[in-house]
ChimeraX commands (.cxc) that place a marker at each C-alpha (Angstrom):
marker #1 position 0.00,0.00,0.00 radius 0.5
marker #1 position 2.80,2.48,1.11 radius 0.5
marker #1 position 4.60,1.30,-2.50 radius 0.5
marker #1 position 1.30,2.21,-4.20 radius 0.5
marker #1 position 1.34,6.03,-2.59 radius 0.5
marker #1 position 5.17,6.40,-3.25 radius 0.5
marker #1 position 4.03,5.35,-7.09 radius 0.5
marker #1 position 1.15,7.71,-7.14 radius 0.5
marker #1 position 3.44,10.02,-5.58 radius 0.5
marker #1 position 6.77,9.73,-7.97 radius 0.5
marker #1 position 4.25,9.67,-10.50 radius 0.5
marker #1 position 2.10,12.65,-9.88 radius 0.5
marker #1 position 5.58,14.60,-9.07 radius 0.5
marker #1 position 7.44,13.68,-12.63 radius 0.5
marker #1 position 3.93,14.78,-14.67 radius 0.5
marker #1 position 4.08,18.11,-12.67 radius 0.5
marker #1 position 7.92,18.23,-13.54 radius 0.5
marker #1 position 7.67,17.79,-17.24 radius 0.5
marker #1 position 4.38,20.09,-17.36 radius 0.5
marker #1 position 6.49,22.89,-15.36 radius 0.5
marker #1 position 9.16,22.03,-18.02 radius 0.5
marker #1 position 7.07,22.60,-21.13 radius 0.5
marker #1 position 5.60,25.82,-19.42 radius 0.5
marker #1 position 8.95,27.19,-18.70 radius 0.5
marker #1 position 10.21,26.55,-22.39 radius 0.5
marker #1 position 7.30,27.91,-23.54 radius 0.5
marker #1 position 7.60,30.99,-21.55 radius 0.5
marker #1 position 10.81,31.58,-22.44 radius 0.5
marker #1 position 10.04,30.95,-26.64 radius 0.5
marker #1 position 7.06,33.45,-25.91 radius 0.5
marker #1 position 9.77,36.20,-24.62 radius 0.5
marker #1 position 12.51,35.40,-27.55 radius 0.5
marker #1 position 9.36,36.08,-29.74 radius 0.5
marker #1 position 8.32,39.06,-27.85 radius 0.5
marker #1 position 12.40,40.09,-28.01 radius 0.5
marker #1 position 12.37,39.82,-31.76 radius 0.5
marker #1 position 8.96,41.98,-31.93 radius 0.5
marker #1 position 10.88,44.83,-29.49 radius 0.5
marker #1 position 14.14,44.43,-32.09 radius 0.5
marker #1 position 11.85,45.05,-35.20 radius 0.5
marker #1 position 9.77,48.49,-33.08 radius 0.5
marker #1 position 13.55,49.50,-32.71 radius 0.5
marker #1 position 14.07,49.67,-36.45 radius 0.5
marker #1 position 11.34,50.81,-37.03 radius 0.5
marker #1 position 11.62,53.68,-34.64 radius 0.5
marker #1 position 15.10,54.52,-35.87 radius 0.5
marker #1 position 13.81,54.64,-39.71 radius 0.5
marker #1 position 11.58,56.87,-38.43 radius 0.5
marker #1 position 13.64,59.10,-36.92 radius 0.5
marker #1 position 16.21,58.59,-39.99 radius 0.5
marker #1 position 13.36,59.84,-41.88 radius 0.5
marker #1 position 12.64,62.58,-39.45 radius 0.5
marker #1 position 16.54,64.13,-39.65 radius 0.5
marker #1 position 16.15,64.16,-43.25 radius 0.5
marker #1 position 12.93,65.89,-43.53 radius 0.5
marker #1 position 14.77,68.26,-41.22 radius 0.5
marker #1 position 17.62,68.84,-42.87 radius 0.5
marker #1 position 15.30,70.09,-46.07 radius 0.5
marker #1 position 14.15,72.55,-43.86 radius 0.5
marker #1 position 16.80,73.61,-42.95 radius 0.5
marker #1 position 18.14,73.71,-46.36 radius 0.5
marker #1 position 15.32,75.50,-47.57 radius 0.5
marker #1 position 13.35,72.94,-49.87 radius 0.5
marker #1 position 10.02,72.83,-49.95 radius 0.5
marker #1 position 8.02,70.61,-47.65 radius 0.5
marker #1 position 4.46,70.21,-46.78 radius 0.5
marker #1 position 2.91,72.59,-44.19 radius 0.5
marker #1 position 2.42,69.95,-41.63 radius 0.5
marker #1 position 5.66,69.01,-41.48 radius 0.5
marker #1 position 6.95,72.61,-41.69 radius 0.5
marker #1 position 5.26,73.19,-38.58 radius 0.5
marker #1 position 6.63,70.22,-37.04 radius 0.5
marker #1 position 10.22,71.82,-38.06 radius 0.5
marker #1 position 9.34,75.08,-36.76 radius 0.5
marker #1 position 8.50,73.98,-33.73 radius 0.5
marker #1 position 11.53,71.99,-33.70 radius 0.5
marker #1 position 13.23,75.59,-34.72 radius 0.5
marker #1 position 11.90,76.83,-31.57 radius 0.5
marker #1 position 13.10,74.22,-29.04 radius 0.5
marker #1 position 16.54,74.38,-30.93 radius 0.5
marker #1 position 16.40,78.27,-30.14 radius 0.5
marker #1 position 15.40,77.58,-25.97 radius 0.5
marker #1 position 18.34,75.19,-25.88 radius 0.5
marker #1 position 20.48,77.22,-27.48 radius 0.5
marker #1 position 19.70,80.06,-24.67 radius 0.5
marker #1 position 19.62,77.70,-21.68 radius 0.5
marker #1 position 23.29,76.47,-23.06 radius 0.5
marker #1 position 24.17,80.74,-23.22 radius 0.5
marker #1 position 22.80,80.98,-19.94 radius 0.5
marker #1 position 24.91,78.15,-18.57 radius 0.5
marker #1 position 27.77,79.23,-20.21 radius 0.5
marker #1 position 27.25,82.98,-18.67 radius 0.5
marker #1 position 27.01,81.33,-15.06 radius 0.5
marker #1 position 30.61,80.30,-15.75 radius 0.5
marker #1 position 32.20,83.38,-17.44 radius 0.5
marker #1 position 32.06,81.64,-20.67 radius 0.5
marker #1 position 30.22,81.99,-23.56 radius 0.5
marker #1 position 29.56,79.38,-26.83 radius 0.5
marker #1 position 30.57,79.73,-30.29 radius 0.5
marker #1 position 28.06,80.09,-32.83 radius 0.5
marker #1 position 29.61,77.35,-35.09 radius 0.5
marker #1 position 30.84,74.48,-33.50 radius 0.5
marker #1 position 28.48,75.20,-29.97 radius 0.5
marker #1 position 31.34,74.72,-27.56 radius 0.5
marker #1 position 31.74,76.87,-24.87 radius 0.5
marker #1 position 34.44,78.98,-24.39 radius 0.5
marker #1 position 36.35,81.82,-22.66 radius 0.5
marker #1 position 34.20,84.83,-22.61 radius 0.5
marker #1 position 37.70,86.82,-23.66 radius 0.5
marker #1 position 38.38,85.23,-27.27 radius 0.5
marker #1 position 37.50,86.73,-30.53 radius 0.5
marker #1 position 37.65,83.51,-32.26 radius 0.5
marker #1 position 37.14,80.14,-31.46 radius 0.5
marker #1 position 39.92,77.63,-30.01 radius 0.5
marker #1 position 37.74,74.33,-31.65 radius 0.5
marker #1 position 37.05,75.37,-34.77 radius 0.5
marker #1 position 38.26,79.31,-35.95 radius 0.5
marker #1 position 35.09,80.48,-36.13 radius 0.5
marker #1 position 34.72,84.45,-35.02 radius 0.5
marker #1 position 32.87,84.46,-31.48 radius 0.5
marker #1 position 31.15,88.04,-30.64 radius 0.5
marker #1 position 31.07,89.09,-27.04 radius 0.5
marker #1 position 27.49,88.28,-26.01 radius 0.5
marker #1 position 24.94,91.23,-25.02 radius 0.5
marker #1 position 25.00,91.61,-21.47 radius 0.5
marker #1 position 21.60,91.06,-20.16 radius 0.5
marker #1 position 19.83,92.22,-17.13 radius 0.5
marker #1 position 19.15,89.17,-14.27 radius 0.5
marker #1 position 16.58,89.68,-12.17 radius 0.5
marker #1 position 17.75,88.23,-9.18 radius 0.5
marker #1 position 14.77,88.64,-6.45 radius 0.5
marker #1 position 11.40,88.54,-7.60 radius 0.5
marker #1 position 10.40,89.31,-3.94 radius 0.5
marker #1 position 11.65,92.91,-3.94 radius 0.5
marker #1 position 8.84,94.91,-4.77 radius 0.5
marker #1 position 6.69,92.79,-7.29 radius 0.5
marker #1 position 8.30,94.17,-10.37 radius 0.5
marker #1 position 8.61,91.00,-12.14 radius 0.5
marker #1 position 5.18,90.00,-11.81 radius 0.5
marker #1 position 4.13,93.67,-12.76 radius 0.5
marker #1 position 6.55,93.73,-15.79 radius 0.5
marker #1 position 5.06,90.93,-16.99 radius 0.5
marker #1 position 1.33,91.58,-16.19 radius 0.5
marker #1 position 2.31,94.75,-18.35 radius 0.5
marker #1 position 3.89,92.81,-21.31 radius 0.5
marker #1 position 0.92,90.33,-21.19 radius 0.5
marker #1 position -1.58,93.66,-21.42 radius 0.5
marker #1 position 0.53,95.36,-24.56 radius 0.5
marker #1 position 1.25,92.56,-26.28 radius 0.5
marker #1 position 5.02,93.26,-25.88 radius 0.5
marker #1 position 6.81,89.76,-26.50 radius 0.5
marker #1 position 9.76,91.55,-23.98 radius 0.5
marker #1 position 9.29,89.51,-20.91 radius 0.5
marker #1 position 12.06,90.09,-17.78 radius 0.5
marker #1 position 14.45,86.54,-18.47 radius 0.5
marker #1 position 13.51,85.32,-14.89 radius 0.5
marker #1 position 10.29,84.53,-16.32 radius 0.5
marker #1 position 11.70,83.56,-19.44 radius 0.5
marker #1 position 13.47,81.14,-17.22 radius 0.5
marker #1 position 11.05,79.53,-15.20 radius 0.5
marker #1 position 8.99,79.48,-18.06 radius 0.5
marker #1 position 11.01,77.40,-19.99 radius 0.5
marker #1 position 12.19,75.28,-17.08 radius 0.5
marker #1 position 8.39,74.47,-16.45 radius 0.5
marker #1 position 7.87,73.79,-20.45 radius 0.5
marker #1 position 10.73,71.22,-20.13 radius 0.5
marker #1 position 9.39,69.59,-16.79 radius 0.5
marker #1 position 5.79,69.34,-19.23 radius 0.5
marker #1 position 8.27,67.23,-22.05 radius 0.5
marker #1 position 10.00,65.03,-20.05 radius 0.5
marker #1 position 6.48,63.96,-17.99 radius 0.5
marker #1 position 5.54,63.27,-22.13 radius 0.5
marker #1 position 8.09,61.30,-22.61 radius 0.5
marker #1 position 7.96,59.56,-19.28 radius 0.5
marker #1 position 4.02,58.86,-20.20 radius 0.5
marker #1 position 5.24,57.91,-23.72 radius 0.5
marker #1 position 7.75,55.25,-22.66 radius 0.5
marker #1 position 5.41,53.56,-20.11 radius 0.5
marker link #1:1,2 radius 0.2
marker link #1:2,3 radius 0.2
marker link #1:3,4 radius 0.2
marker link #1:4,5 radius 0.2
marker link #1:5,6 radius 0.2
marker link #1:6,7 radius 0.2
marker link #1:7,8 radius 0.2
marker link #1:8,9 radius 0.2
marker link #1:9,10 radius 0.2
marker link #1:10,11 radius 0.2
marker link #1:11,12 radius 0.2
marker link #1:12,13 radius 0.2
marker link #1:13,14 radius 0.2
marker link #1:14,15 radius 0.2
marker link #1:15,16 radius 0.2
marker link #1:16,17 radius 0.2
marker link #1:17,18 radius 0.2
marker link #1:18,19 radius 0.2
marker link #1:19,20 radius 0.2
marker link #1:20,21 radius 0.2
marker link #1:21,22 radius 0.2
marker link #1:22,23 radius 0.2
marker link #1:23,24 radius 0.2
marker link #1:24,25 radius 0.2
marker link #1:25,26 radius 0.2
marker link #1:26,27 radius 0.2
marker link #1:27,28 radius 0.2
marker link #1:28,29 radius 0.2
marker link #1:29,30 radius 0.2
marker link #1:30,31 radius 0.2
marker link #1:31,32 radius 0.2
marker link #1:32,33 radius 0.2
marker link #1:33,34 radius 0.2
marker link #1:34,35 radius 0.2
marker link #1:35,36 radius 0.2
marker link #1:36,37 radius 0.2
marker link #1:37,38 radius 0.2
marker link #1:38,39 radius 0.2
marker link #1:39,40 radius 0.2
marker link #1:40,41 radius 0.2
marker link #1:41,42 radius 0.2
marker link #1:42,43 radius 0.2
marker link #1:43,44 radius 0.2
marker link #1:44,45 radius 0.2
marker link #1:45,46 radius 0.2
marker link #1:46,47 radius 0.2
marker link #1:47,48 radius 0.2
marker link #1:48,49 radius 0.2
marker link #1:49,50 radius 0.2
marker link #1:50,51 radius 0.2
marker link #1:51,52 radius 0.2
marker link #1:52,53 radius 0.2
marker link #1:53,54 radius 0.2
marker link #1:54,55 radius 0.2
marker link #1:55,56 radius 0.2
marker link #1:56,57 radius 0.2
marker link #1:57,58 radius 0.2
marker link #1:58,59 radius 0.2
marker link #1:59,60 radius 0.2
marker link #1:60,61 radius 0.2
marker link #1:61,62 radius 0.2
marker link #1:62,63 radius 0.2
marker link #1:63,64 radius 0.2
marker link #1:64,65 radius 0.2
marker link #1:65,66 radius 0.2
marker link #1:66,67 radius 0.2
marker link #1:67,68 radius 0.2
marker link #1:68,69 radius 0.2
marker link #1:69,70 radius 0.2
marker link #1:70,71 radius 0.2
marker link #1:71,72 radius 0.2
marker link #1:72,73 radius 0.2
marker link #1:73,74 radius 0.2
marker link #1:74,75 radius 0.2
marker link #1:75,76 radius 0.2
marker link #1:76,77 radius 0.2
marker link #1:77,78 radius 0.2
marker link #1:78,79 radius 0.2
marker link #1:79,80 radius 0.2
marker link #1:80,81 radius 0.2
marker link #1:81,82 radius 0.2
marker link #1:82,83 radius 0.2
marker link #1:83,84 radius 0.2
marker link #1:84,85 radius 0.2
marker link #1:85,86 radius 0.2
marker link #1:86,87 radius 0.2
marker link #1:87,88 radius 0.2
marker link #1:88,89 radius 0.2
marker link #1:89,90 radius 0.2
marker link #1:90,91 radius 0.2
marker link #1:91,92 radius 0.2
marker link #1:92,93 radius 0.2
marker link #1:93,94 radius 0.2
marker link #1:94,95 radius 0.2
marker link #1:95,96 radius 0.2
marker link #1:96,97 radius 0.2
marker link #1:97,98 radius 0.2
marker link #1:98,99 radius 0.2
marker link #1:99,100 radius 0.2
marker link #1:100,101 radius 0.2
marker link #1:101,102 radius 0.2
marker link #1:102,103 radius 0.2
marker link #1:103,104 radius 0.2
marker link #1:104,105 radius 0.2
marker link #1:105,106 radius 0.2
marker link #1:106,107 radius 0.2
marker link #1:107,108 radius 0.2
marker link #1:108,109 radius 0.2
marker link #1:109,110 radius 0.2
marker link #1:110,111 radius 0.2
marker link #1:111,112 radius 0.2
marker link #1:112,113 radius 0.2
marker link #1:113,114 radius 0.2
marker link #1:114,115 radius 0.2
marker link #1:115,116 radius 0.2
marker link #1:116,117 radius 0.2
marker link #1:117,118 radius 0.2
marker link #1:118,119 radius 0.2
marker link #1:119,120 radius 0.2
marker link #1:120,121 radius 0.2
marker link #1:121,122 radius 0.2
marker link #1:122,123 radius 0.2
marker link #1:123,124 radius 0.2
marker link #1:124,125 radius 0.2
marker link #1:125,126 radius 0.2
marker link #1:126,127 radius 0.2
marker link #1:127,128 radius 0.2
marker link #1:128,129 radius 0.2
marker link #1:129,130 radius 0.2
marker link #1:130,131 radius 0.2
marker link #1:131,132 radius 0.2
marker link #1:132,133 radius 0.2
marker link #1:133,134 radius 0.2
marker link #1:134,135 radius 0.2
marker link #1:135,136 radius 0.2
marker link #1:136,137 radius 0.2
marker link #1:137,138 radius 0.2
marker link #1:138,139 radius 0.2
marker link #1:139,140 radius 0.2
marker link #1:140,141 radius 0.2
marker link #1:141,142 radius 0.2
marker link #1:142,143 radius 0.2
marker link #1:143,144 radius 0.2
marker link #1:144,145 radius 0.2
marker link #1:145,146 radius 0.2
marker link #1:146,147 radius 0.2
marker link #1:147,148 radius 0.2
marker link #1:148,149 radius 0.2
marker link #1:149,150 radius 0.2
marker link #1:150,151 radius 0.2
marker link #1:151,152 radius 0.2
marker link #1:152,153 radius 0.2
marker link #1:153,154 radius 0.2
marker link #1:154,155 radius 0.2
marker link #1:155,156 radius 0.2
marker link #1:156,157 radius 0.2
marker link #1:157,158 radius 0.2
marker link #1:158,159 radius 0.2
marker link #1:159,160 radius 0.2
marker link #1:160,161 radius 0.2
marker link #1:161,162 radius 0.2
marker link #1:162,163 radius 0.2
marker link #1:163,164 radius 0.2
marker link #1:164,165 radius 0.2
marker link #1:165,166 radius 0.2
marker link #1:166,167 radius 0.2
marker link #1:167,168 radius 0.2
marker link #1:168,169 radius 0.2
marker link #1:169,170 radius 0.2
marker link #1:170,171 radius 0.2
marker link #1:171,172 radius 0.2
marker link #1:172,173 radius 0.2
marker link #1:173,174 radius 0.2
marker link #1:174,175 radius 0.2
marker link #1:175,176 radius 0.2
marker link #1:176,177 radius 0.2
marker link #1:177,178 radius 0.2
view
């Protein structure tokens, strides 16, 4: 009787073995076939950018493109023109500035570029608002630019503006990747 239960037992044991077994090589051909799906989005997604760059570069060049996509390359234009400030800005915080050719930074004192030759003007010295708290300036400078229209807003607000704009992409591409 006890030889009868070990049986049953051994039994019972090796059939859960071998169906564990198949499950577990089945689980792993399901995620090499799931890997080779994720390789093939990858290509995809780099054609598509490949596709993107050159769609950009005849923008840049000046051939004509459909207005959807020109608007996509504007707007690409204008993040291109907040990166290039937030690199100026940087560069200012550390007595340098960045050359308008090969976008390296360096020393605010040379009239031409170490890297690559190219002639590098002395930037326009701009006005920082340090304190907003002082007397409410900034926020009426701004209320006053918002009321006229005038584009001129104090580079504080520029600032935290586009500091705020970037913490909106990167929560888009967070959302995006998930």
């Amino acid at each position: 009787m006890s030889t009868d239960f070990f049986d049953g037992l051994v039994k019972t044991f090796s059939k859960t073995t071998r169906e564990l077994g198949a499950r577990a090589e089945q689980t792993i051909e399901t995620q090499k076939i799931r890997n080779k799906i994720a390789g093939e989005e990858r290509i995809i997604e780099k054609i598509k950018v490949d596709m993107g760059d050159i769609i950009y570069r005849r923008h840049e060049a000046g051939d004509g493109i459909d207005s959807e996509l020109s608007s996509l390359c504007q707007e690409i234009d204008q993040h291109l023109l907040k990166i290039r400030e937030f690199k100026d800005n940087a560069a200012n915080l550390k007595g340098q500035k960045i050359c308008p050719s090969c976008e390296r930074e360096v020393d605010m004192s040379v009239s031409f570029c170490p890297y690559c030759g190219t002639s590098c003007p002395n930037p326009e010295p701009t006005e920082v608002v340090e304190d907003a708290e002082d007397d409410g300036s900034l926020e009426q400078e701004s209320e006053v630019a918002e009321e006229t229209g005038d584009a001129a807003e104090p580079e504080g607000v520029q600032q935290e503006e586009a500091v705020e704009e970037a913490e909106k992409q990167q929560v888009e591409e967070e959302k995006v990747e998930e």
